[in-house]
Wavefront OBJ file of the C-alpha trace (Angstrom):
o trace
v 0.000 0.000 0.000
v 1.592 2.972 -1.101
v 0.368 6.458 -0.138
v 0.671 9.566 -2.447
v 3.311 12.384 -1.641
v 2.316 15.097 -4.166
v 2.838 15.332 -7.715
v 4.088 18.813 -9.764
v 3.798 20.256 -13.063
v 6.681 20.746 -14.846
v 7.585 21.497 -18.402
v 4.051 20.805 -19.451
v 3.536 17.233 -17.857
v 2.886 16.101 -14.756
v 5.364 14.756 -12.443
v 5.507 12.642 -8.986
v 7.492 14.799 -6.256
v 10.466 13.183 -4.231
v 8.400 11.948 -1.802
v 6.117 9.941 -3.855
v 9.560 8.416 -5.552
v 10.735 7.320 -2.752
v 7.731 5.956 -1.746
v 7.391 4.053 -4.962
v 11.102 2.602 -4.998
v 10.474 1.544 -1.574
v 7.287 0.164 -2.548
v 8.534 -1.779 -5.484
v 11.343 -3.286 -3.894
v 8.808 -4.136 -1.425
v 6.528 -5.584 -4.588
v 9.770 -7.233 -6.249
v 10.510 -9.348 -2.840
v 7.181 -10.467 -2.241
v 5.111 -10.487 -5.796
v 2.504 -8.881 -3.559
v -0.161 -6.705 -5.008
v 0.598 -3.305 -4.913
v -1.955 -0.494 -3.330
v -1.956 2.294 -4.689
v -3.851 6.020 -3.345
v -3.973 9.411 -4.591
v -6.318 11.303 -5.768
v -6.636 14.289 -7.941
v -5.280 17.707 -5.510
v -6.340 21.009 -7.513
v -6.827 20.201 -11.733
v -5.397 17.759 -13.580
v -4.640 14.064 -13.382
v -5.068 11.858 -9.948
v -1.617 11.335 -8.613
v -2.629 7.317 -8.507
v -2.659 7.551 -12.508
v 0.893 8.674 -12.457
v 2.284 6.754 -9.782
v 0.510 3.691 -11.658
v 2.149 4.479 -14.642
v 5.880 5.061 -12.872
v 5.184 1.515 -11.150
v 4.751 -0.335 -14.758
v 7.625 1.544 -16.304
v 9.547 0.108 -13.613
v 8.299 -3.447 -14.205
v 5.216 -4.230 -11.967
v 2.870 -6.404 -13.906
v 0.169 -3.566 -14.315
v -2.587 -6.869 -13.084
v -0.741 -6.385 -9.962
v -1.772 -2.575 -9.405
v -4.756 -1.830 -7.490
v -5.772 1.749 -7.829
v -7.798 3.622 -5.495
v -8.110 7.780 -7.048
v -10.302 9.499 -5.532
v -8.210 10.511 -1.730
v -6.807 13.932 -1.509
v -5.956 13.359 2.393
v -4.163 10.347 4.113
v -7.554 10.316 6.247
v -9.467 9.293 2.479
v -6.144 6.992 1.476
v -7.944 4.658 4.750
v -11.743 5.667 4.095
v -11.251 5.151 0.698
v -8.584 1.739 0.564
v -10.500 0.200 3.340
v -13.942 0.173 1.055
v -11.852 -1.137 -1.698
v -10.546 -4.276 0.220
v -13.585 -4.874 1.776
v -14.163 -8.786 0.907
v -10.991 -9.402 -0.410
v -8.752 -11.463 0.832
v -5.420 -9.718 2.912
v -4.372 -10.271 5.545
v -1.842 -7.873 6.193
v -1.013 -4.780 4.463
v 2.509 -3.699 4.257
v 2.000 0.474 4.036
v 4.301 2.902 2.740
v 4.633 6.290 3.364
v 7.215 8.919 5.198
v 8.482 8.422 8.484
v 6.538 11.640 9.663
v 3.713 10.553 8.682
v 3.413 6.881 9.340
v 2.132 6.601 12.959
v -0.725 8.941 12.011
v -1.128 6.843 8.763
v -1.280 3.622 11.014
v -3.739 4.945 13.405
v -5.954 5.842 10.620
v -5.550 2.613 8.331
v -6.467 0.860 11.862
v -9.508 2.731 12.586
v -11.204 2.783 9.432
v -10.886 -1.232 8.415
v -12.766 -1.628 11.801
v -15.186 0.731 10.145
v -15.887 -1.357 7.115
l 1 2 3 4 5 6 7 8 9 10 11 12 13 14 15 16 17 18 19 20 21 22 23 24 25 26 27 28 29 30 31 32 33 34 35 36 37 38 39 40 41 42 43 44 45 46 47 48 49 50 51 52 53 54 55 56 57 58 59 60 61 62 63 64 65 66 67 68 69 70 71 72 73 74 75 76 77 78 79 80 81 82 83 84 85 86 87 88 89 90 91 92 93 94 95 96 97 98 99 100 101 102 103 104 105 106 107 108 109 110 111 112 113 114 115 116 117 118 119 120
């Protein structure tokens, strides 16, 4: 499960920030260890395209099997990356979820993912 970290606009395309890249290296070595399914959330923040569109995109150019991308794009806020993933999963079949985001933000993230899979 890999959160969204922003994306830019740069030279007339759209482009994931650092934050996001990290998240996405970390989250396909992650992917390339396990062959798990990879989570990904981010909606669209302003205009333009949902940052889950790019970071899809990112993930197949580095070689994830794009059958192995789940895509949730519609969360603007980590609090709608767990409203919004939990609904998803509901009735499929994990177990655990490995989820990656920034150090900062990862207890918050945690205490969120926890509350709203009760929820659902």
């Amino acid at each position: 499960m890999i959160l969204g970290g922003g994306i830019t606009f740069f030279d007339g395309k759209y482009e994931v920030g650092n934050h996001t890249l990290k998240r996405l290296l970390k989250g396909f070595e992650i992917y390339r260890k396990t062959n798990a399914p990879i989570i990904i959330s981010g909606g669209v923040i302003g205009k333009g395209i949902s940052e889950s569109a790019i970071m899809k995109d990112i993930l197949v150019t580095f070689g994830v099997n794009i059958n192995d991308i789940i895509v949730e794009d519609k969360a603007r806020t980590t609090k709608e990356n767990a409203i919004f993933v939990s609904k998803l999963l509901k009735g499929k079949n994990f177990e655990n979820i490995i989820l990656v985001t920034s150090f900062l933000h990862m207890k918050r993230s945690i205490m969120l993912f926890e509350k709203y899979s009760k929820k659902i």
